[in-house]
C-alpha positions in Angstrom: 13.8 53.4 -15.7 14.6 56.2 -18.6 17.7 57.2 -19.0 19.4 60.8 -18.6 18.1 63.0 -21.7 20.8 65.2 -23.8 21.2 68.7 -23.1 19.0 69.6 -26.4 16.3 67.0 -24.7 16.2 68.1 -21.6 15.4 71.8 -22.5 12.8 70.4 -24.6 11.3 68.7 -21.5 11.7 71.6 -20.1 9.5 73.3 -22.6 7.2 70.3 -22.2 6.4 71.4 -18.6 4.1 74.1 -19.6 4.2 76.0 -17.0 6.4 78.4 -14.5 5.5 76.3 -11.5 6.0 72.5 -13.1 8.1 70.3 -11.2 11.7 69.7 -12.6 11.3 67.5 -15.8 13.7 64.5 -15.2 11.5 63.6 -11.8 8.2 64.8 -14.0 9.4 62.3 -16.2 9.6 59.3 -13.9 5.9 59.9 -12.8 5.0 60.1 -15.8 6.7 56.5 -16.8 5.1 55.5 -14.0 1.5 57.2 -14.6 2.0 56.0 -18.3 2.3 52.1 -17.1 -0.8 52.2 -15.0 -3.0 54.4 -17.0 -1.5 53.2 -21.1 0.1 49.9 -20.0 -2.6 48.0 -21.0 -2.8 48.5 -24.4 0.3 50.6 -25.1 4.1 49.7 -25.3 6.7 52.5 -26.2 8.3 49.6 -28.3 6.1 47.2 -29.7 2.7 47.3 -30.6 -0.3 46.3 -28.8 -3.8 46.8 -28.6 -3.1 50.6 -29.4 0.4 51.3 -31.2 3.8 52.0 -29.6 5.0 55.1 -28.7 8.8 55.4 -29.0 9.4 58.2 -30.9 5.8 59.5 -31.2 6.2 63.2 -30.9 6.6 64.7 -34.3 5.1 61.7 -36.0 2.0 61.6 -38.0 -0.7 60.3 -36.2 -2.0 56.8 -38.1 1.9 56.3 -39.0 2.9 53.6 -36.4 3.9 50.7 -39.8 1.9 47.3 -39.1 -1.0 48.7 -37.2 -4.5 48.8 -38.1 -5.9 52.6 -37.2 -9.3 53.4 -37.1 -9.9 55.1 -40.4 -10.5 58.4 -38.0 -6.9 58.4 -36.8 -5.6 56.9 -40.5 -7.0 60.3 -41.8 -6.5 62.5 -39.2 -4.1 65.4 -40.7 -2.4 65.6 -36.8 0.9 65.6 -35.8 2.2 64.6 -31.9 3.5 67.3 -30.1 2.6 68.5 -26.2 -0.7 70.1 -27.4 -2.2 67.4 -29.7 -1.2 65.0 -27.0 -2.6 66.9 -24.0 -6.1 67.7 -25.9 -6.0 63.8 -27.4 -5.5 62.2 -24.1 -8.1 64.5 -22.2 -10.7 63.5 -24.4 -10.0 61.8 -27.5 -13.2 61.1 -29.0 -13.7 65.0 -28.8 -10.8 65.7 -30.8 -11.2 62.8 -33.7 -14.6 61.3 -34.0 -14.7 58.0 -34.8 -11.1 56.8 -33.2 -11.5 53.4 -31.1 -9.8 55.0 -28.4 -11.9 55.9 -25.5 -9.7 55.9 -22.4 -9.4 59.9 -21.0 -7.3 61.4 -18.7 -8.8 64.3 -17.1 -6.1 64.8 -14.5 -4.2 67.7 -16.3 -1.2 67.5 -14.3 -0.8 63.6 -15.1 -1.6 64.4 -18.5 1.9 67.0 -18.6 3.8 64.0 -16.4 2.9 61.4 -19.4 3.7 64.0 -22.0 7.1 65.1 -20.6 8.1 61.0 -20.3 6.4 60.4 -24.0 9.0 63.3 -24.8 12.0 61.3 -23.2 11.1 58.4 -25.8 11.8 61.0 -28.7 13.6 63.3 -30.4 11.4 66.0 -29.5 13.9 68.8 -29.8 12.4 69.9 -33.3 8.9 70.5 -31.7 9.1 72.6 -28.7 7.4 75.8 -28.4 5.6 77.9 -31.2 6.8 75.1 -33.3 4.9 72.4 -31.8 2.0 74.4 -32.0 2.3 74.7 -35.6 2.8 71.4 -36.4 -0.2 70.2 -33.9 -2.5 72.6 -36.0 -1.3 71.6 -39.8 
């Protein structure tokens, strides 16, 4: 179970809710934990490597930065940072977004998608990249 996000966390969950109508973030967060285990569990970890790399603290990181884990030369090169909208376009259809990445698991249930996100959020500091600024960052 996660714990309680800080105040500057929990308005950035809020943010992460992307919309007027989501469901309060700290339950949108638990479904997502719980979507996250049955839909990434297999081949994710938030803190260890497995077949695909961990995912504590993955929002404003590079993606092909996880140390000790051997990226597809797609996602090694891939000039992306995490954040809510390179997450929610990479899980709904990752192939799409970088040809050539071994991942080929998609999520087309948007509102899962946003309940993984928000709890991918919990495991950061994602109070940098909220808003306009996430959108920069996802489009660098």
């Amino acid at each position: 179970m996660i714990g309680l996000p800080s105040s500057t966390t929990f308005l950035a969950l809020m943010s992460l809710a992307m919309s007027d109508s989501a469901p309060d973030p700290a339950p949108q967060a638990e479904r997502g934990e719980v979507l996250y285990r049955q839909y990434c569990g297999n081949c994710h970890a938030p803190d260890r490597n497995k077949y695909g790399p961990m995912h504590r603290g993955v929002f404003g990181r590079a993606a092909g930065a996880v140390p000790d884990y051997p990226y597809s030369d797609a996602l090694a090169e891939a000039a992306i940072v995490w954040n809510a909208e390179t997450l929610d376009r990479w899980l709904a259809d990752p192939t799409a977004m970088i040809p050539g990445t071994r991942m080929r698991f998609r999520l087309d249930d948007a509102d899962a998608r946003r309940s993984i996100i928000v709890y991918l959020a919990s495991l950061s500091d994602a109070d940098h990249l909220v808003g306009p600024q996430a959108a920069q960052q996802g489009a660098q």
